[in-house]
C-alpha positions as CSV (number, residue, x, y, z in Angstrom):
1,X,285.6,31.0,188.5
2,X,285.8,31.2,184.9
3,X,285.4,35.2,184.8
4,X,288.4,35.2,187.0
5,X,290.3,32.3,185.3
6,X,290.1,34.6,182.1
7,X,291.1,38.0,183.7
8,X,294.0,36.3,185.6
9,X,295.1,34.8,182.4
10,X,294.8,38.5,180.8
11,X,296.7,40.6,183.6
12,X,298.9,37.4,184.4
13,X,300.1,37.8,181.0
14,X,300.5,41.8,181.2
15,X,302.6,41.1,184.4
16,X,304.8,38.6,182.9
17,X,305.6,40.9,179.8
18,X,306.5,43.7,182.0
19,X,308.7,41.9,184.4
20,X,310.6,40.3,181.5
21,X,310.9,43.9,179.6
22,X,312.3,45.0,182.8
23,X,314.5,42.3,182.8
24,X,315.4,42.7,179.6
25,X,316.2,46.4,179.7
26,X,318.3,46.3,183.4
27,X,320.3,43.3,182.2
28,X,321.0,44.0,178.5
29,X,319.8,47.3,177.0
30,X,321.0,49.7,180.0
31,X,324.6,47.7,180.2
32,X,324.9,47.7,175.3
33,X,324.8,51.7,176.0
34,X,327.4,51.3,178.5
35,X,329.6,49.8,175.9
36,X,329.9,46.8,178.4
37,X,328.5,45.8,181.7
38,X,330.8,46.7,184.4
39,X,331.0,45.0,187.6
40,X,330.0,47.4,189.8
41,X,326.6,47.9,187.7
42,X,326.2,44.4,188.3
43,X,326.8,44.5,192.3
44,X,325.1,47.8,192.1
45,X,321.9,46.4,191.0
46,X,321.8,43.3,193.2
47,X,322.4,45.7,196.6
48,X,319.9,48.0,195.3
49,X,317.1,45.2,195.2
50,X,318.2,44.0,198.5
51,X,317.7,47.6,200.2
52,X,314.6,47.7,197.9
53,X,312.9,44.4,199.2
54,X,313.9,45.6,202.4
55,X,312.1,48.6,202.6
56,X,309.1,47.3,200.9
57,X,308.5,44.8,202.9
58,X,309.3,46.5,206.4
59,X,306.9,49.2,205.1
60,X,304.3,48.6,202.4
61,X,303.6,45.4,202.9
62,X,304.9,42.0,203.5
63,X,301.9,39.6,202.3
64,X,304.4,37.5,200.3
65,X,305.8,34.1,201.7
66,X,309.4,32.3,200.9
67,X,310.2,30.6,198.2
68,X,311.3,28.2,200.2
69,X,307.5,27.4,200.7
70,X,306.9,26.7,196.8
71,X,303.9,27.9,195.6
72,X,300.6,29.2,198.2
73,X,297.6,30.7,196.9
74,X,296.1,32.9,199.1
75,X,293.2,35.6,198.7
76,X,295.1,39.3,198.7
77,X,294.0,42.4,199.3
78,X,294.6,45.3,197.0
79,X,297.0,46.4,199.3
80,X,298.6,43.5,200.4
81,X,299.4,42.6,196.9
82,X,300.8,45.8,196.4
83,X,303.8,45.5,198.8
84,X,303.9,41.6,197.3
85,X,304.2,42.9,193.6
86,X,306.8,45.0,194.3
87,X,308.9,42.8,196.8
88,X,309.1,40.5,193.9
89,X,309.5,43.1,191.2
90,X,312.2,44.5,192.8
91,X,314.2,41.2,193.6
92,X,313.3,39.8,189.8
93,X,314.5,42.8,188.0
94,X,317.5,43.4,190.6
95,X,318.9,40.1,189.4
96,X,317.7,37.9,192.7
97,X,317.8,34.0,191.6
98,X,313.7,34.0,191.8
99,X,311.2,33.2,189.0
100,X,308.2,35.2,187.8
101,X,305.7,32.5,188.8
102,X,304.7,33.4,192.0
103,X,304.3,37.4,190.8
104,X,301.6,35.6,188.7
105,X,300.2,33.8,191.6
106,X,299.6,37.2,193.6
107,X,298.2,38.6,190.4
108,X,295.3,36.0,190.4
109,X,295.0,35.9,193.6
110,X,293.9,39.7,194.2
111,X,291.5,39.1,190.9
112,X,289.6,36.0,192.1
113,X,289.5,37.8,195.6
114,X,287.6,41.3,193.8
115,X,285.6,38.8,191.3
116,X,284.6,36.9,194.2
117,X,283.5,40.4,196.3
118,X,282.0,41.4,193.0
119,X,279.7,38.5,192.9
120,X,278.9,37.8,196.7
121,X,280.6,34.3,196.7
122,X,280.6,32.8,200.3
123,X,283.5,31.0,200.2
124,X,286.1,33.0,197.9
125,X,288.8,30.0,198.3
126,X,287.4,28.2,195.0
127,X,287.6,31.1,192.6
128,X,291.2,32.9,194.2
129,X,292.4,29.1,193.5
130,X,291.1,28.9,189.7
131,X,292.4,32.0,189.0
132,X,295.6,31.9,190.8
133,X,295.8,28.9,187.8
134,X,294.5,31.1,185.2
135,X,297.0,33.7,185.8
136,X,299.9,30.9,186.2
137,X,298.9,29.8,182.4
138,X,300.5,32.4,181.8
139,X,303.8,31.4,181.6
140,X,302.7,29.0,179.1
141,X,301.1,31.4,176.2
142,X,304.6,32.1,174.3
143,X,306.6,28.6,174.7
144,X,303.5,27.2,173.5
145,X,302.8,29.6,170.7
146,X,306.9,29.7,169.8
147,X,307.5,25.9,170.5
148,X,310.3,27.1,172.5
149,X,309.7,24.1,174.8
150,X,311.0,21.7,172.2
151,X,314.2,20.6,171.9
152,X,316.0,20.5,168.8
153,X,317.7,17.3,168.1
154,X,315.3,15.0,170.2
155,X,315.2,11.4,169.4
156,X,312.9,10.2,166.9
157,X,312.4,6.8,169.0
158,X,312.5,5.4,172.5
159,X,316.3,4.6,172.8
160,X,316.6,1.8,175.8
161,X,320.3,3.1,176.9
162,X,318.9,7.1,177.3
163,X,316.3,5.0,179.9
164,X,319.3,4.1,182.1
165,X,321.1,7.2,182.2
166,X,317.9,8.8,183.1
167,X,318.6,7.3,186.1
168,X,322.0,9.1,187.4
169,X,321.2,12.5,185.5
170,X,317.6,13.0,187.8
171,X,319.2,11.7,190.8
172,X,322.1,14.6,190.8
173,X,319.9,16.7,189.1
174,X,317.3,16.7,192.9
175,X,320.9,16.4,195.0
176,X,321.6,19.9,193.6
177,X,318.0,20.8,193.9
178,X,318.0,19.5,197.1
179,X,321.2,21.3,198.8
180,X,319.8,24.4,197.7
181,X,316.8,24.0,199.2
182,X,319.1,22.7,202.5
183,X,320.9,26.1,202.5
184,X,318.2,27.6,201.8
185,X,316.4,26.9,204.9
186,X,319.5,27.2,207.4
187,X,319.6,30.5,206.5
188,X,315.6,31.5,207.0
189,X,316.0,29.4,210.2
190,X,318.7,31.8,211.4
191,X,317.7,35.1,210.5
192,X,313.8,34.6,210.8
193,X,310.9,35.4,208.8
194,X,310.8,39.3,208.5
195,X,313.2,41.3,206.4
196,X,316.6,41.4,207.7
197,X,318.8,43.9,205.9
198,X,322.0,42.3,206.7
199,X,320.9,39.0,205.0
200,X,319.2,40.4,202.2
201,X,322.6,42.0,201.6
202,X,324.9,39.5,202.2
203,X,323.1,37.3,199.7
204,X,323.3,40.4,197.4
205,X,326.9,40.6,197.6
206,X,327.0,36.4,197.3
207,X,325.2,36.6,193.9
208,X,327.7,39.3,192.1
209,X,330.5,37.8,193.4
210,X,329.3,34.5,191.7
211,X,328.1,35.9,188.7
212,X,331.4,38.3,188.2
213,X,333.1,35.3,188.7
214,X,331.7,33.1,186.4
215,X,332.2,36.0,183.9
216,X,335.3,36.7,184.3
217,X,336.3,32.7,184.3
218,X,334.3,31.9,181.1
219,X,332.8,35.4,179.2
220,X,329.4,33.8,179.9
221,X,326.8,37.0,180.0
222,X,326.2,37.7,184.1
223,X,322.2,36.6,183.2
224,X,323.8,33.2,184.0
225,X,324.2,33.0,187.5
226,X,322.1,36.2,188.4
227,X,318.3,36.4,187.4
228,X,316.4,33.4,186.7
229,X,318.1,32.6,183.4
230,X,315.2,31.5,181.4
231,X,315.8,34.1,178.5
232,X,319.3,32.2,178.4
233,X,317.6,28.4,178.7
234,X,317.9,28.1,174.9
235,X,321.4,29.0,174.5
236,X,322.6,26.3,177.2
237,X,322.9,23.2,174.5
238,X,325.3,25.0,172.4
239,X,327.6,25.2,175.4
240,X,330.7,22.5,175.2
241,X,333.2,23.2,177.5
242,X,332.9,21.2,180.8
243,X,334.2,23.6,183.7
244,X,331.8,26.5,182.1
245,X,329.2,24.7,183.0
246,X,330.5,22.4,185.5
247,X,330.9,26.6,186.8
248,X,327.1,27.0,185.9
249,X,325.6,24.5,188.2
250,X,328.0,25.3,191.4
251,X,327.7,29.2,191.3
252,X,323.9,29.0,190.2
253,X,323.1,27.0,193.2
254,X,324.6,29.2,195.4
255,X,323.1,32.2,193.9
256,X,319.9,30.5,194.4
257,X,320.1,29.0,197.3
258,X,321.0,32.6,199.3
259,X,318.5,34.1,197.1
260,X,315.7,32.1,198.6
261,X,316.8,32.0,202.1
262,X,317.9,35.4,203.2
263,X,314.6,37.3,202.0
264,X,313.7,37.8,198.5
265,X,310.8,37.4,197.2
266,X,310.1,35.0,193.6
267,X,309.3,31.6,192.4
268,X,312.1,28.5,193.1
269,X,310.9,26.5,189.6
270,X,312.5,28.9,187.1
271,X,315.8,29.2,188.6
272,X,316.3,25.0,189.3
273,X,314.7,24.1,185.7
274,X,317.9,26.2,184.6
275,X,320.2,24.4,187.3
276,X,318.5,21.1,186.3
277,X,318.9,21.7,182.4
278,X,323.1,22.4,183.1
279,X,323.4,19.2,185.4
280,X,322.1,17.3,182.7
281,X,324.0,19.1,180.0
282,X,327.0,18.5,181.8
283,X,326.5,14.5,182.4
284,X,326.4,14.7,178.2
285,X,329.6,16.6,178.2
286,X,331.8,14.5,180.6
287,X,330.2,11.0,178.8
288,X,330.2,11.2,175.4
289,X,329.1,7.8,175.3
290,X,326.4,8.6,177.6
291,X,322.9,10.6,177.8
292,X,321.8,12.1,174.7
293,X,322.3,16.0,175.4
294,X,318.2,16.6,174.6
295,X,317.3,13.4,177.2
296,X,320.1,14.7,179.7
297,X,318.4,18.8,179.7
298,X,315.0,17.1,179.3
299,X,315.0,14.7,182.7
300,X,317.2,17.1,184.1
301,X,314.7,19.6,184.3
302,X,311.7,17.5,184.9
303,X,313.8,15.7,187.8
304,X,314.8,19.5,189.2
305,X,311.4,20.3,189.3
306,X,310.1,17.5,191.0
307,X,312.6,17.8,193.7
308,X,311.4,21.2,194.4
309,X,307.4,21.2,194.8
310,X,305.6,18.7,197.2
311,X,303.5,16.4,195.2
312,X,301.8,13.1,195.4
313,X,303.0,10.3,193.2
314,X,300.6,10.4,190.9
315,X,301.0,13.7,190.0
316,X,304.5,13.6,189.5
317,X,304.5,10.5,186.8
318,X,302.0,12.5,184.7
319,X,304.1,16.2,185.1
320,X,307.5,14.3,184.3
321,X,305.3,12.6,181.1
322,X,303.9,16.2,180.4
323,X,307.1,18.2,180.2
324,X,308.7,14.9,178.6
325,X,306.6,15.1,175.9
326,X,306.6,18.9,175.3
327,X,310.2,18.8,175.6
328,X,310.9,15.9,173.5
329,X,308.2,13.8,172.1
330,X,306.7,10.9,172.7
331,X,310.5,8.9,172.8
332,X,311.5,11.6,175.5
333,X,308.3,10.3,178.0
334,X,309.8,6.6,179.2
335,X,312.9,9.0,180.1
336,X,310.8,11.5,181.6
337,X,309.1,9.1,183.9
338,X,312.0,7.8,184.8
339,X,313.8,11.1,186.1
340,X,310.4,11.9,187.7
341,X,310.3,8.5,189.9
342,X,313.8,8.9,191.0
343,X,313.0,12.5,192.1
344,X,310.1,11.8,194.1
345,X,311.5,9.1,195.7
346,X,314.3,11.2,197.3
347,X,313.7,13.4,200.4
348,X,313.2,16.4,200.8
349,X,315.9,17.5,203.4
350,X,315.0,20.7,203.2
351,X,312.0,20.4,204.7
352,X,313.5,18.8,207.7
353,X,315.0,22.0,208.6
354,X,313.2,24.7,208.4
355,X,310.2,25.8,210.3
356,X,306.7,26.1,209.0
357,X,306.2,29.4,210.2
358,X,309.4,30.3,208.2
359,X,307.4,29.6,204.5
């Protein structure tokens, strides 16, 4: 288990780097020579993906499961996690509203499954799980190196009034969560678990049209509404006009919400921490008097994800305290646990809807 902890932290790592530089280059360092990014190079690039992810997965391989489904761990062939890397690959760097996290999942997957060949285990489903993690640690390595997971300008205390406005920002923070997920699952309900080229391109065409739009209304960069929008998290505090980001959180969750449903493949956390960071951001904008804006992106994130990955009660006080205090300090964890009670206490609707064999 360890040996394949290690190695999935290793290639997890690798894989992480060379989706973002993908990223990276499609998004930014293709569109600077172009003097500009035009809109049909944004379009372009989403349809492309979607005929992409349809062709991989109708014919190399379709091992990978829905988004809608969170995150499964699963031994993988070589093989099979061939036609899963690149389904994901090609719906991250295409500008699909997906995360890395599951790309990292696969990746440790596949390793724990050779380690555990390599070393006659009997029952693999102990080391694929413990590396799955390793690899999944990944994610971790810079934001903990860089402190990019701290927010300037966090209280220095526990302020009681941020404790009561942690209330509203989580609970709208996991409706948005929440309706995504709802759409989400009408739409895999209605066009089935295998690739459908019609929906992969619908949802193609759903996504440029939001992020053009958004561009065109505010000059935001397309990154967003398309992609995951981690590499912009940073920059979202700085924001101060309400209908950009009131703009943010409506277009984003419809980006995302098609993203999942009509067949691409990708992590949901990424995409709703960025959802949940602007819903909070914007509760701070329309209240001056209210949430802090460092408490609002804090439990709006830590409420977002909540909303979006089954877990036990227990699990959830100590994430929201986690992320509360990597975010913010120990003043930002009464907050924290606040936004994470209130979004495990709401349903899941989502899950009403679809059909297990759909994630």
């Amino acid at each position: 288990m360890l040996i394949g902890a290690v190695l999935s932290l290793f290639f997890g790592y690798i894989v992480l780097e060379l989706i973002t530089a993908g990223i990276v280059f499609l998004w930014e360092s293709v569109p600077q020579n172009l003097g500009g990014t035009p809109y049909w190079y944004v379009m372009g690039l989403l349809l492309v993906a979607a005929l992409l992810v349809f062709v991989i997965r109708r014919h190399v391989g379709d091992a990978g499961h829905s988004p809608i489904g969170g995150i499964k761990v699963s031994a993988l062939t070589p093989k099979e996690y061939l036609g899963a890397i690149l389904a994901i690959a090609a719906s991250l760097l295409g500008g699909a509203v997906l995360g890395p996290e599951v790309a990292l999942v696969s990746t440790g997957a596949v390793i724990g499954g050779l380690v555990a060949r390599a070393f006659k285990v009997p029952d693999a489903k102990k080391v694929v799980g413990i590396s799955a993690l390793g690899a999944i640690l990944a994610l971790f390595v810079n934001p903990l190196i860089s402190g990019s997971l701290s927010l300037d300008g966090a209280p220095a205390s526990v302020e009681v009034d941020q404790l009561l406005w942690a209330v509203p920002v989580a609970l709208v923070a996991t409706l948005m969560a929440t309706l995504a997920r709802y759409g989400a699952a009408l739409i895999t309900k209605k066009t089935g678990t295998g690739p459908h080229l019609p929906a992969l391109l619908a949802a193609a065409v759903v996504i440029g049209v939001a992020a053009i739009a958004m561009n065109w209304w505010t000059d935001l960069p397309f990154e967003y509404i398309a992609t995951s929008s981690e590499e912009v998290l940073t920059e979202l505090p700085t924001l101060t006009s309400i209908s950009a980001v009131l703009g943010i959180v409506v277009f984003k969750t419809i980006a995302y919400s098609v993203s999942m449903g009509a067949g691409f493949r990708g992590g949901p956390f990424f995409p709703i921490m960025f959802i949940g960071a602007a819903t909070g951001l914007l509760f701070a904008l329309l209240l001056p008097s209210g949430p802090a804006i460092q408490a609002a992106l804090a439990i709006g994130v830590i409420a977002s994800v909540i909303a979006t990955a089954p877990m036990k009660w227990s699990i959830a006080i100590v994430l929201g305290a986690v992320l509360g205090f990597f975010m913010g300090g120990l003043a930002l964890v009464p907050a924290a646990i606040i936004g994470a009670v209130v979004a495990r206490a709401v349903p899941r609707l989502g899950d009403r809807v679809e059909l297990k064999e759909h994630v």
